[in-house]
N, C-alpha and C positions, 0 to 999 in steps of 0.2 A: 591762303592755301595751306599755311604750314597749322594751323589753327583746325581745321576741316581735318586734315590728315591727321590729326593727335587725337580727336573724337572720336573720327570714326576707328579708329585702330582701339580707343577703350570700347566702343559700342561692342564693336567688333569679336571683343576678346573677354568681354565681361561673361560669357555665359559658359569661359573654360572657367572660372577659378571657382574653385569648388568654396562650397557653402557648409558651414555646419550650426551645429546648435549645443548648447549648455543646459545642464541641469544637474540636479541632486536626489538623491533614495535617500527615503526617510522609514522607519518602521512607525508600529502604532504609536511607540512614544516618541516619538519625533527625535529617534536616536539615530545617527547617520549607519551606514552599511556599505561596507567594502568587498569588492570584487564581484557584486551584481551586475551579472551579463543583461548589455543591452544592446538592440537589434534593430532594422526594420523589416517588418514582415516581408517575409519573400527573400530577402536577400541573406546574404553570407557574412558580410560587414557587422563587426561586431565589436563595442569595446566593454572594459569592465571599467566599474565606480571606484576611485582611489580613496585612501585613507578617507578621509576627509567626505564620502560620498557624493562627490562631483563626477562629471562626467561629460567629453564633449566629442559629437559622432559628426559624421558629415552626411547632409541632406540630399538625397539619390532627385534625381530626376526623375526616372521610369517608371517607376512605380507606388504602390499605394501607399499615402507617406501615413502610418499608424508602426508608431513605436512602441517597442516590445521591454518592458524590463521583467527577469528571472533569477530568482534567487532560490538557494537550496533552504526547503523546509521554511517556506512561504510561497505563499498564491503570485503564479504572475498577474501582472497588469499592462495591457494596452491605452495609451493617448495617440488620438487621433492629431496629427502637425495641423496648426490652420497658423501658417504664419505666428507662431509666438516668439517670444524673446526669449524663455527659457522654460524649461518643462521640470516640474517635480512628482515625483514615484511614492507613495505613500505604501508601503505594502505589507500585508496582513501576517502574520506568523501563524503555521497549519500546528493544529496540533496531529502528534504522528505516535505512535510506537515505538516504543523505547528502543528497540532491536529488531531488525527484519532477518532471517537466514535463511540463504537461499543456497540450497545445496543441488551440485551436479558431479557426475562422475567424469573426471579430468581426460580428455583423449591421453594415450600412451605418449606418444612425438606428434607435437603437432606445427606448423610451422606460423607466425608473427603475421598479422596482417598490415598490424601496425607500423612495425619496425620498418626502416630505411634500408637497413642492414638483413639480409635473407638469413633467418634464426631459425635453427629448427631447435625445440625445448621438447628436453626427455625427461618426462615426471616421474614418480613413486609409482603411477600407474604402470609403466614402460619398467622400469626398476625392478619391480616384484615377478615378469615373465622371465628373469634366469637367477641367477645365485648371485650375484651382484656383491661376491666378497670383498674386490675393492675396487677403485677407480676403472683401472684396468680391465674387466671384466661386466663394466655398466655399456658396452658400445656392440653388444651383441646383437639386436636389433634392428641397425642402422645402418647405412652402407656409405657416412660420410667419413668418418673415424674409421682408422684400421690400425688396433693393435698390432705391434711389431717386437718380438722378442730381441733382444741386443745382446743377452748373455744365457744361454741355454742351459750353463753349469750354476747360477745363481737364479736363471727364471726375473731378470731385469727386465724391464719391457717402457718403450716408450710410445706414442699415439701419433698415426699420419695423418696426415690433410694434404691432398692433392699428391698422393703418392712422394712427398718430400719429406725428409728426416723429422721428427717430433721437435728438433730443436726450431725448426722454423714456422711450427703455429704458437701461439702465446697460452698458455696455462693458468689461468685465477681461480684463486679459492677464496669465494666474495667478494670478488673484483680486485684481489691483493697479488701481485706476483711473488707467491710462494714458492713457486717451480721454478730453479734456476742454477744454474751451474753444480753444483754436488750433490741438492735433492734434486737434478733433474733423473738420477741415474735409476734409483727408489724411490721417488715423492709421489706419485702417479699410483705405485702401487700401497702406501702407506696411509692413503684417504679408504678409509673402509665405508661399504656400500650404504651401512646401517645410519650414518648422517648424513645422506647426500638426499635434497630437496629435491632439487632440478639442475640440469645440465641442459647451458645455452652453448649450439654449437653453431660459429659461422665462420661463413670461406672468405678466403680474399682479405683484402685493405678493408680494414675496421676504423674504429673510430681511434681519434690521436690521442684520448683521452688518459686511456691506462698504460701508453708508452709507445714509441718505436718498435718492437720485435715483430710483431704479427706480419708477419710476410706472407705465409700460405692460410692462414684463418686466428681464430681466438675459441678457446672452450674456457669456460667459464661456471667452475662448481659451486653451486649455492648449497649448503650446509643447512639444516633444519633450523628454522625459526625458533627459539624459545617462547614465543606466547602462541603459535600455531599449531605446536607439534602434539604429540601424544604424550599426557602425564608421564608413560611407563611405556617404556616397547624393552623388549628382549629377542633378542635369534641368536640360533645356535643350529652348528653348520659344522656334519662330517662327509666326509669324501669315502673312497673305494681306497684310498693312498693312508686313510686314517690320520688326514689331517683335519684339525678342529678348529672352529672359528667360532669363539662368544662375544656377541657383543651386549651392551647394556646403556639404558640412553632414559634421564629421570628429569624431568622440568615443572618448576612450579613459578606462580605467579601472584603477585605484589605489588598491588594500586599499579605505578604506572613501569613497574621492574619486571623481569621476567630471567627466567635460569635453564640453561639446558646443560648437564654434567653428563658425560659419554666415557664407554670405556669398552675398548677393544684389546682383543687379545688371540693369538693363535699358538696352537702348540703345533706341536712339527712333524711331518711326515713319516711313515716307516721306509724302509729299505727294498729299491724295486729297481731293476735292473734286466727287464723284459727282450732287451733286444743283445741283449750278452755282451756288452761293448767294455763293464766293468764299471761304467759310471751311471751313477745316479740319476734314474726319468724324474725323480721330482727332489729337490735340494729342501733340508729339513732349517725349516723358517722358525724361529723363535720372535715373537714381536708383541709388545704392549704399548698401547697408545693411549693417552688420559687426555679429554679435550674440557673446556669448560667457557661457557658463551655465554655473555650478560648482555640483555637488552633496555634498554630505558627511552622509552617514547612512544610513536609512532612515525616512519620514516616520513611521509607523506603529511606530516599534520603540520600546524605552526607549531610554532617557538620550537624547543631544544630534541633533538631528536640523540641518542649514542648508544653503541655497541661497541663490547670489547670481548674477545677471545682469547683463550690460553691455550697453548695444546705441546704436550711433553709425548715422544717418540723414543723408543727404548728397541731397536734391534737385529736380529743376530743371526746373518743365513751362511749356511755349512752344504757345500757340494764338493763334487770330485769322485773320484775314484771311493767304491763300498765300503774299503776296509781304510779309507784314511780317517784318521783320528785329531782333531782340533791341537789336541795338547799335546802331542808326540810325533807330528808329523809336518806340521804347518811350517812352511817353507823347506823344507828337504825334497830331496829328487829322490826318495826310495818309495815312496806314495805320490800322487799325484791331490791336490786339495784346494780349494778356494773357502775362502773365511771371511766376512764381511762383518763387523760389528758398527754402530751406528749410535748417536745422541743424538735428538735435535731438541730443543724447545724453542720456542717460537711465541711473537705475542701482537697483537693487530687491535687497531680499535678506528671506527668511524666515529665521529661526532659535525655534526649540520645545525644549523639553525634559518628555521623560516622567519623572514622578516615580514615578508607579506606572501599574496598570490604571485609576485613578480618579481622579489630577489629570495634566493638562497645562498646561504654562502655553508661549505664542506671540507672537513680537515680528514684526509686519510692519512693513519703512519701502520708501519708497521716493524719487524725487523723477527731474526731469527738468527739459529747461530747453530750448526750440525758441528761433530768430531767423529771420523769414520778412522777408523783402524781395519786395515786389509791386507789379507794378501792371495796373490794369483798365479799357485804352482809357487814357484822360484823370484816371484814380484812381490814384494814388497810395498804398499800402499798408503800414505798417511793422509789427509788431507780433515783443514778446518776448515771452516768458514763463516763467518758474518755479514749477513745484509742489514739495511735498513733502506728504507723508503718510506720516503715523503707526499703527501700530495694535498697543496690548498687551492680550492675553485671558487668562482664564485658563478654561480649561475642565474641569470638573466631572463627572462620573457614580458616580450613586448608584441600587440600585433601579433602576426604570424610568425615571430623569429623567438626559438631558444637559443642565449648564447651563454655557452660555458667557456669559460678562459682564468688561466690559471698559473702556478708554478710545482716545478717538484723538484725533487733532489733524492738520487739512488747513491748507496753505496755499498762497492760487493770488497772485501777480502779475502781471496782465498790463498792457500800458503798450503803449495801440496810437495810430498818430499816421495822418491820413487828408491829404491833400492834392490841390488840382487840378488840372494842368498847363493847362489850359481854363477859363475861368467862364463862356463862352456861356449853359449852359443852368441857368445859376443855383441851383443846390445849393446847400445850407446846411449840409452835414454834414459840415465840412472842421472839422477841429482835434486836439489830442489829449486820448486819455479813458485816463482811470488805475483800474485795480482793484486793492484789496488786500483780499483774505478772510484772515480769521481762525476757522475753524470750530473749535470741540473738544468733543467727544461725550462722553456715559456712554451705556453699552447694556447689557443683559440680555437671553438669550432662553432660555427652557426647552423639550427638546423630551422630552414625553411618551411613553411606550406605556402602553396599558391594556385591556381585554374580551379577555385571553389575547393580546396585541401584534396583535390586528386593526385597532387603532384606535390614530395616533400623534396629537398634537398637538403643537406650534409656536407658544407665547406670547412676542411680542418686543418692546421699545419700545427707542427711543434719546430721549435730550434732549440738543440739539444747541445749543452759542449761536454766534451768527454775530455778528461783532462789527458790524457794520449793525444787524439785522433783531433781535437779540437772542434770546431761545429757541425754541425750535421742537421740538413736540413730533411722533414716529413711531411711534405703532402697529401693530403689524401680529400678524395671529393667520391659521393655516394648519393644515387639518386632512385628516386620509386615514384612509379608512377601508374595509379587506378586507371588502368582502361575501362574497364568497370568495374560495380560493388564487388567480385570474387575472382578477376583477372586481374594480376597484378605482374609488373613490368622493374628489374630494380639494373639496375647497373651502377658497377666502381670500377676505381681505378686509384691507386696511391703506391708511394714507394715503402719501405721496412729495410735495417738496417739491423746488424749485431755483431758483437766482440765473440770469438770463437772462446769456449772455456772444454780445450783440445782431450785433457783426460777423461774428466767428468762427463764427457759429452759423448764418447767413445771407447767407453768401457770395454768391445771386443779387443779394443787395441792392445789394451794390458791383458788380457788372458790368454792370445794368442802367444807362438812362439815367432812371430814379427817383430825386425827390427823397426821404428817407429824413426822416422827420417825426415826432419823438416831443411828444406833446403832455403828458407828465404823469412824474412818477417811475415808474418800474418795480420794484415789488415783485416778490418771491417768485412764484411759480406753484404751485399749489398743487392736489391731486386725491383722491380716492378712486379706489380700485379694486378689485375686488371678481368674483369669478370660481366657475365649477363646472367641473367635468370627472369624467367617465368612462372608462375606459379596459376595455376588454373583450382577453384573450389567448386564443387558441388554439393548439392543439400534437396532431396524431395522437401513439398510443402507437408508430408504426413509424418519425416526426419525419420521413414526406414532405410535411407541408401544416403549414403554421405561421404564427402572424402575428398581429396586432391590428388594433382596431377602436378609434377615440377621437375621441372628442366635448366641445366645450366652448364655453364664453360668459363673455366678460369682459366687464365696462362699466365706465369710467373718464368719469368724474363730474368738472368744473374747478372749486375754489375761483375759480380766479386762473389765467387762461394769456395769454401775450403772441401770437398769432400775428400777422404783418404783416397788414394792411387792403390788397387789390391793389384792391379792387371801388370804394371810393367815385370813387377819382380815379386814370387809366391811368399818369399821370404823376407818381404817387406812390404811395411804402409810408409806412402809417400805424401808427405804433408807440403803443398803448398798454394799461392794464390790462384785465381782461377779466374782470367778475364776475358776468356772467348765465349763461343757460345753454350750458353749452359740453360733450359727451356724445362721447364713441365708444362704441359696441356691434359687440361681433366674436363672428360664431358660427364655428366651424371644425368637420369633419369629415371623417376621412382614415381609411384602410383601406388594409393593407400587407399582402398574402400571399407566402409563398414555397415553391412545388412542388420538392419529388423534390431539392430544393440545387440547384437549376437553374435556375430561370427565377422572381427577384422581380417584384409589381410593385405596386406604388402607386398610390391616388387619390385626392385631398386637394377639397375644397372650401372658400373663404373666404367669409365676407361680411360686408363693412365700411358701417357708418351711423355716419360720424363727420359732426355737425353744431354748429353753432350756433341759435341763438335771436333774433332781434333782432326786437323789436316784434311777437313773435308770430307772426313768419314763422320757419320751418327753414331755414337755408342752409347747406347741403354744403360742405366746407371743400373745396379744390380738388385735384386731382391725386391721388385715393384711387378706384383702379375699387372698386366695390362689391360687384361676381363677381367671382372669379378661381378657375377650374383648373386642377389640376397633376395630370399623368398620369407616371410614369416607369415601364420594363420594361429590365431587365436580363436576361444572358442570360450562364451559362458555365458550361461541360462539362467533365465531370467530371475532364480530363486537367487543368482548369486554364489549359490554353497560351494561349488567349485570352477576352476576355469584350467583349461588344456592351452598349451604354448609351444611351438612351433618355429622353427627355423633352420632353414636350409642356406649354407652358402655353397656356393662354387668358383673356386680360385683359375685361372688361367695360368697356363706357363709363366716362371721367372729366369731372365738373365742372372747367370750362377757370378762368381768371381773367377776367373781365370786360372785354372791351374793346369795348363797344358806343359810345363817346365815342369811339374815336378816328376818322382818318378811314377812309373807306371800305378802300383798300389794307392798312389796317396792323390790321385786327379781322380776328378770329379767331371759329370758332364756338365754341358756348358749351358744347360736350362732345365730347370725343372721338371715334373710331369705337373701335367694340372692334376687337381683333388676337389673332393666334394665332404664338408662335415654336415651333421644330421643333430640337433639339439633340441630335446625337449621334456617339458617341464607338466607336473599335473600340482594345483593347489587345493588344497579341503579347509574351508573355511568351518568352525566350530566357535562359536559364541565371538569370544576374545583369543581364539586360538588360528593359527593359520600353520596346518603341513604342506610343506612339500616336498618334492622327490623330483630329480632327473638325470638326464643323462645327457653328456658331452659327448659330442666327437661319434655316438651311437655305433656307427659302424667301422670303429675301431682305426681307422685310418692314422696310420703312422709315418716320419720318413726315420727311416730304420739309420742308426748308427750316423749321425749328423757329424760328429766331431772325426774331421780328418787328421790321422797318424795317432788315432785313440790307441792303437797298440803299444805307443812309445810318446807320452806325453810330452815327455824333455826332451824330444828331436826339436831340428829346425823347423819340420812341417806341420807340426802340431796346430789347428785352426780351430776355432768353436765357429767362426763368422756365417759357414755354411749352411744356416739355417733358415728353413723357406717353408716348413709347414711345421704342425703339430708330432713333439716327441716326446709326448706322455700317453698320447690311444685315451682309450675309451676312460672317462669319468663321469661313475655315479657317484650323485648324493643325497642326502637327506637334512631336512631341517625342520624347524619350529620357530615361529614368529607368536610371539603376546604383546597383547596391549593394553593398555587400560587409560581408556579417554574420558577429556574434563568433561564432564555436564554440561549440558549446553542452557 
């Protein structure tokens, strides 16, 4: 019996264990060939040929068993299975054309169909619809990004996501964290328009890949190519304020080297003072920037791929009161003035090597090092810093899975020193405060396909020690899923973590007349976040109506966030932990068509409930309108020679900061009014020439006289923070753009 029972359980069981078959690709000279995909008809299973030109697939059941080998720049071939022992691929080399180019015109934002991760990428196409002088001014278009002004007497600005501080979406320039604690405060505006490729923006828990920060999203600037870009571009860019902006950008290329030298430069504003308050609507900028980007390879190819960059920052913004004067007034209380000078040079280099179709291994390093000398009224400002960051991968594919895993190692010093030329109004936050981080990471992250590649997935963690706060763990998991070819389904979820860097990060702090009050250590900050989205495409089969439809909801959830305290007391910021409830919720929904290749147009909806909790009360964190529209229409005919650009926002009320304690003259009401700006732009294409002309803000919309106790700068209620719309009004301008492109 026990006999009978052991057969029939193999009989039984023999027709689960899967079967496969062996073979080898050979070309005409019977030379082996690697990475030749092979298939069987019909099906999705698929492996490729190893070094060695072997190859071993497993034998389907269902279907027609005729196996498929493809190889690029050779004829496929089919053998039909009749029971063999092993199968061999003989396959033919086509002769092709040296070079195929295939040119199309780039949509402006279009969003990843690919990607895991819900990308929206904003081109040179999207780039050239406003004046795109720097960073800061490329998100005019879109309605996921919202510029946020920090310092109104300097014109500092940093970038939101999901209505949360800029310090909590992560900033890369070529995938480097360049932005970070002292160039957070200027770095953003210090990237000029004229080298920026593309801009990938996305919300939520990203990948572990580029680090821990990314709590509310990741923007990530790509820099012009050196063997893609234009031999020669020039633009040149004046204002109604008669400030100037030249840039200049030359690359050339050599067998398998490639050069791109840039060089930006602005001269500085004149003297405007429109709303009679005595201080400056636009702070006179002095800035030279020298960048220089070496390419050698092809990223994507085998063997040695490497890029290195250089880039040297020089500069220097003077605001305040009309009549103050840099060198005879700077820190005295007889003028009122702020004075920014700045160094940075900085230096970054990728280098990869493909071993085959299935491992690569990637060194990222980088480092930089800024020296700011400043000062804010009667503050005094010093601050350095040094980073360096490390990062080696090795990346993996097999089957369905890409796995990258890896190590890195960050390190920041910064050594800021505060001083007060004044102690009238008794501050206490005068001395110096020293940082040194020690970070170094393990990470893994697997990215999935599976149900026939409808469906990817994206499992990642990092463990990070900080040599403070010691481990810290990062989860993060992301998935997409094809309901069909142009409906697409993505959901994440992961946590983000960050060390507060309290000055740097909070520049209104120093220029108010606020005592700055930290009552307890400052931990980590700490969130969940957690998101859905949709994305619907459409396309006629004649492609005169085209475009998408996308929707989505994020909520970021605080362990632990530091934001300043403006509310208890007008004449102070209250620094401390924060571990009740602390919540943003952002819905978005935007719809982008585009008719006959003529005429785009867009319309985006936000809405932001970013809150606190205290005693059971909700209180809205300040300066986040909670609507916001954005309408754009573009317009250009079919000759090309010119195109019209468009764009309308409309802001909602904002919670103000609380100044019902002060006295009657120097409060503010307790919300905003909502506001509508008007933008638009006309370009005249001429051979290698490109004008154009536009106008900001159109209908002049201003909030008059921002800065509370502007009468008496060195009182105690002296505030720049109060600012929630546009106070410079109406700007035009004018420019010219030249090129001169390689031969094709």
């Amino acid at each position: 019996m026990f006999r009978v029972l052991v057969v029939a359980i193999a009989l039984c069981s023999s027709p689960l264990l899967a079967q496969s078959i062996k073979g080898k690709v050979v070309n005409q000279k019977n030379s082996v060939l690697q990475g030749v995909n092979i298939y069987w008809l019909g099906s999705n299973n698929h492996v490729e040929t190893d070094q060695n030109g072997d190859f071993e697939i497993e034998i389907p059941s269902s279907i027609v068993k005729k196996l498929i080998a493809s190889y690029a720049a050779h004829s496929s071939d089919t053998i039909e299975y009749q029971n063999q022992n092993s199968i061999q691929f003989r396959l033919s080399e086509i002769k092709s054309l040296d070079q195929v180019v295939i040119k199309a015109q780039r949509d402006g934002i279009s969003i990843s169909d690919i990607s895991p991760i819900k990308t929206e990428q904003i081109s040179q196409t999207e780039l050239k619809k406003a004046a795109c002088c720097d960073l800061a001014g490329c998100f005019e278009t879109q309605v996921t990004v919202q510029p946020q002004t920090t310092n109104v007497i300097t014109n500092s600005k940093e970038l939101r996501i999901l209505g949360l501080s800029g310090v909590y979406n992560q900033v890369l320039v070529d995938g480097f964290p360049m932005i970070q604690a002292l160039t957070y405060t200027y770095g953003i505006s210090s990237i000029p328009g004229s080298i920026v490729d593309n801009i990938y923006i996305s919300k939520g828990a990203n990948s572990v890949l580029q680090g821990f920060e990314s709590i509310s999203g990741q923007i990530n600037v790509e820099t012009k190519d050196p063997d893609k870009t234009d031999k020669l571009y020039l633009n040149a860019y004046v204002n109604n304020f008669f400030e100037k902006h030249l840039n200049a950008n030359y690359s050339f290329k050599k067998n398998n080297w490639s050069n791109l030298t840039a060089i930006h430069t602005i001269f500085p504003a004149g003297k405007f003072d429109r709303d009679h308050d005595q201080f400056l609507d636009v702070p006179k900028l002095n800035r030279i920037m020298l960048s220089n980007k070496w390419k050698y390879g092809t990223e994507n190819g085998l063997a040695w791929y490497s890029s290195i960059g250089f880039r040297f920052l020089n500069e220097k913004r003077v605001g305040g009161q009309a009549q103050f004067s840099p060198l005879e007034d700077r820190g005295s209380t007889s003028v009122y003035g702020q004075v920014v000078g700045l160094n940075q040079p900085e230096i970054w280099t990728k280098t990869a090597y493909r071993l085959n179709d299935a491992h690569r291994f990637v060194a990222f390093a980088s480092s930089f090092y800024q020296q700011q000398n400043s000062y804010f009224g009667t503050v005094q400002y010093d601050a350095k810093q040094t980073n360096l960051y490390i990062n080696l991968q090795h990346e993996y594919s097999y089957k369905n899975n890409d796995v990258k895993y890896g190590v890195s190692h960050r390190l920041l010093s910064l050594d800021e020193t505060i001083h007060f030329s004044d102690t009238s109004l008794k501050r206490t936050y005068n001395g110096s405060f020293n940082k040194a981080e020690k970070i170094t990471g393990l990470f893994a992250e697997n990215t999935m396909k599976f149900l026939d590649n409808t469906m990817t997935w994206i499992a990642g963690v990092r463990l990070d020690h900080h040599n403070q706060f010691g481990l810290q763990w990062t989860p993060r998991t992301l998935l997409k899923y094809d309901i069909r070819p142009k409906s697409i389904l993505r959901l994440n979820v992961g946590t983000g973590w960050r060390t507060i860097n309290l000055f740097s990060e909070n520049i209104n702090l120093l220029v108010s007349s606020r005592n700055i009050v930290i009552t307890e250590e400052l931990k980590p900050e700490k969130a969940l976040n957690y998101g859905i989205n949709f994305t619907q495409k459409f396309e006629t089969e004649d492609e005169n109506l085209s475009g998408y439809v996308s929707c989505d909801y994020y909520r970021t959830s605080f362990q632990n966030q530091i934001f300043p305290d403006y509310d208890s007391d007008p004449t102070k910021a209250i620094i401390k932990n924060f571990t009740g409830t602390s919540v943003s919720n952002g819905f978005q929904i935007e719809a982008s068509m585009k008719l006959y290749k003529l005429v785009e147009f867009k319309a985006g909806y936000n809405y932001l409930d970013v809150f606190r909790k205290i005693e059971n009360s909700k209180i809205s964190l300040p300066f986040n309108p909670k609507h916001k529209i954005l309408t754009t229409v573009s317009y250009i005919p079919t000759s090309k020679l010119y195109h019209i650009d468009l764009n309308v926002h409309w802001y909602g009320k904002q919670r103000l900061a609380d100044t019902k304690t002060n006295p009657l003259e120097f409060r503010r009401p307790n919300y905003s009014d909502p506001y509508t700006t008007f933008n638009i732009q006309f370009t005249y294409n001429v051979k290698s020439f490109e004008l154009y002309a536009g106008c900001e803000n159109l209908f002049d919309f201003r909030q008059l006289q921002p800065i509370i106790s502007w009468q008496n700068p060195f009182s105690q209620y002296f505030d720049t923070s109060s600012v929630w719309g546009p106070t410079r009004g109406r700007e035009i301008y004018f420019g010219l753009r030249y090129r001169i492109k390689y031969e094709e």
